[in-house]
Residue, then its C-alpha position, 0 to 999 in steps of 0.5 A: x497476498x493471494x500470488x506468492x513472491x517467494x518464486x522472485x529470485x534474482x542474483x545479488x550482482x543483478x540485484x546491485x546492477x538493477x538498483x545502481x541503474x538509474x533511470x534516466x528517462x532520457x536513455x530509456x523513453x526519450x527526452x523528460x519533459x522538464x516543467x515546474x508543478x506551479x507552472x502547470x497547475x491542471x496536472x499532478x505528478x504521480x509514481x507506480x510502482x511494478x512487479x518486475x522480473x519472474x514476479x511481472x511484466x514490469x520494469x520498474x518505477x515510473x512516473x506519469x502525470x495526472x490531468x486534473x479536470x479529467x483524471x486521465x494519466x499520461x506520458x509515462x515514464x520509466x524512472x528508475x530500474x529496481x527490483x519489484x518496487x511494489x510499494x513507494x511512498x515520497x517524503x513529506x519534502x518532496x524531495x525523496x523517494x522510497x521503495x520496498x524491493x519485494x525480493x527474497x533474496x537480498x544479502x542472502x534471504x530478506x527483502x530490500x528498500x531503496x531510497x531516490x532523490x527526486x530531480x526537478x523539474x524533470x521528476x527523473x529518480x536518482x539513485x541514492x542507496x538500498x539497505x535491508x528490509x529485515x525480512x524477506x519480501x517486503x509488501x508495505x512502506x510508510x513515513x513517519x509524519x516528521x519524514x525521520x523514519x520509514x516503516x516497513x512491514x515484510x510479508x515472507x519474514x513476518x517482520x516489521x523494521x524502522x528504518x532511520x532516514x538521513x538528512x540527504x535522503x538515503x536510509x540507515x540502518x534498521x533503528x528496530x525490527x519486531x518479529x511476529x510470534x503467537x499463534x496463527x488463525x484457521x486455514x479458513x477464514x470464519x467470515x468467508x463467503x459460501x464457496x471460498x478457498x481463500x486461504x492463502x496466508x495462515x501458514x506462518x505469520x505475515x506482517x502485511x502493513x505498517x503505519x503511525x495514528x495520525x498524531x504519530x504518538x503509535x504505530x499500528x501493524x497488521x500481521x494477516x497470518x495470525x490475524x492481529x492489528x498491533x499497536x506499538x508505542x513510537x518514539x519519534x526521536x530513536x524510532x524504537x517501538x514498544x508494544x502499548x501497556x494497554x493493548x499489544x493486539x487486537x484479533x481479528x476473526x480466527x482465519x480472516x486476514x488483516x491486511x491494510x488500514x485506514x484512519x478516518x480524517x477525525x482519528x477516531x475511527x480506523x477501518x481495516x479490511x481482511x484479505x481472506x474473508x472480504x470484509x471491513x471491519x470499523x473500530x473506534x480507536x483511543x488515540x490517547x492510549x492506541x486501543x481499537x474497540x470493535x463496531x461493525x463488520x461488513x462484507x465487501x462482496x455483494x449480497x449472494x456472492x459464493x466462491x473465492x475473492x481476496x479483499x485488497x485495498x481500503x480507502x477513505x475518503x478525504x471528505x470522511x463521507x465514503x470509504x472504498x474497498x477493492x476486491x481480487x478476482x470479483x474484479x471490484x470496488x465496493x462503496x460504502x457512506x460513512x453515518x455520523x457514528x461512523x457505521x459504514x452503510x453499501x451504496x454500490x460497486x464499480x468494476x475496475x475495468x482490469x484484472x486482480x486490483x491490487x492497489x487503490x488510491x484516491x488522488x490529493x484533490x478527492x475527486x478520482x479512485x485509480x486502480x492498479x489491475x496488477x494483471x490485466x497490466x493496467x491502471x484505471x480511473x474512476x470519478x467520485x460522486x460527492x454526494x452518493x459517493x458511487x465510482x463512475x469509470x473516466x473511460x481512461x486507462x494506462x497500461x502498466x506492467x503489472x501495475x502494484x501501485x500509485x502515490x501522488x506527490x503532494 
């Protein structure tokens, strides 16, 4: 996380006036168009989230639709006015919205995450409550596969919490937080490129990601400052955490970065990419006992690069053929196949059209790549070739204050 959001402070009366707001589009953009998905089924609803306040130019969530033949985003809508919701992810329901609110400051020093009911037909977001985060700034949110409990990892505290989710949608108390300790890796990343001065989170420990294996038997973490992917044991009926008998941690290269995961379609790989060198690294992983073995370790950069980028986002795709990994300030996404033993071989890069990607994601029918260009204020879209797996730009874009990220509702 190159661009520090310790400098987002706001007021704790602004801060309850934001979240209590609602977003009704009606007020704010005009009249909601109302429409039931089963009756359009050329387009899917999706959410972005933005950096708001002295962090951006955003306003909050809004909520756009995706033309399917196309992949061309339209109508936006602002749906909700709350802090820095910098990432969102929507319940297995359907019914319910959640937010990190990327602050510093809630109740004195820790970050938020709020919880919305999703009003159909018309999408609007209606506000149901905001709880602590459990450390300050809070970068990254995921549910449980039973939709019982959010995870969320702060980035400033170097925390995780488990947050229990009720019955009505609104969250609970934290059901348990861990605090990162252990020793922290080299100012310099040992992967970097010739020329790097990426070195922007080895000052203390920052837990960048969180999210369960794909048989929601562990939860996985990464903290970038001490360069580690954890791996905790999850009970799905208290949503305690308790680090695996096997293996607490995984290291990455000393300086490097862990920042985001993601699992291949057969549970058996996961790859990870590093913020501070630019790098994927892929791993086997044990689902019967949480443990990564390391495989391979390639650059998301093209061969030559020297100078500075910061990796962000790592996808793979729903067919397990391609996976995909942005890259900030080299302004791309690297595209790479996945072999049968799931070593991932370079087929080429697209440029996102935008400044500083922070965010990608892969829609629910596998056919588009939409980048959040946090500040060039933009989201663009890029087809997939099935077969090479290469991005081809939609020559479409929206504009979005500074866009941080993109879910679709499934």
């Amino acid at each position: 996380m190159p661009i520090p959001t310790s400098s987002s402070r706001i007021s704790r009366r602004s801060f309850v006036a934001g979240a209590a707001a609602l977003t009704a589009a009606q007020a704010l953009r005009g009249a909601a168009p109302l429409w039931a998905a089963d009756e359009h089924p050329d387009r899917l609803r999706a959410y972005i989230g933005s950096y708001t306040g002295s962090s951006g130019n955003g306003e909050g969530i809004y909520l756009v639709e995706m033309l399917r033949e196309t992949g061309e985003l339209v109508n936006r809508r602002l749906v909700a006015q709350t802090p820095c919701p910098s990432w969102i992810a929507i319940h297995p329901s359907r019914k319910h919205l959640f937010a990190v609110n990327e602050v510093v400051d809630y109740q004195g020093n820790s970050g938020s995450v709020s919880a919305f009911a999703i009003e159909e037909p018309s999408g609007n977001l209606r506000a149901l409550n905001t709880v602590d985060s459990q450390g300050a700034g809070p970068a990254y949110l995921s549910l449980d596969a039973h939709g019982k409990f959010a995870f969320v990892a702060n980035y400033v505290g170097g925390s995780i919490a488990v947050l229990p989710i009720r019955t009505d949608g609104s969250l609970g108390d934290a059901a348990d937080v861990h605090r990162d300790t252990g020793s922290l890796g080299a100012t310099h990343a040992t992967n970097a490129p010739a020329g790097s001065f990426a070195i922007s989170g080895h000052d203390a420990p920052h837990a960048h990601m969180i999210a369960p294996d794909p048989e929601n038997r562990f939860v996985l973490s990464t903290d970038l400052g001490q360069d580690r992917i954890y791996v905790y044991r999850f009970d799905a009926e208290t949503g305690k955490l308790t680090p695996s008998s096997h293996a607490a941690f995984t290291s990455l290269p000393s300086g490097d970065g862990p920042r985001h995961f993601a699992f291949h379609p057969n549970g058996h790989w996961l790859y990870s990419s590093q913020e501070e060198s630019s790098t994927v690294a892929f791993f086997h992983y044990d689902p019967a006992n949480g443990v990564l073995s390391a495989q391979q370790s390639v650059s998301t950069l093209p061969e030559g690069f020297a100078g500075t980028s910061f990796a962000s986002e790592v996808l793979v795709s729903p067919s397990g053929k391609h996976l995909y990994a942005a890259n900030r300030l080299h302004d791309t996404i690297a595209a790479f196949s996945i072999g049968s033993d799931g070593r991932l071989t370079r087929v080429g890069e697209t440029s996102t059209g935008g400044d500083y990607p922070v965010q990608c994601r892969i829609d629910p029918t596998g056919r588009f790549v939409f980048a959040c260009n946090r500040r060039s204020d933009s989201i663009t879209s890029f087809r997939i070739n099935p077969d090479s797996g290469v991005l081809e730009s939609t020559g479409t874009c929206i504009g979005v204050g500074s866009a941080a990220s993109i879910t679709f509702l499934p």
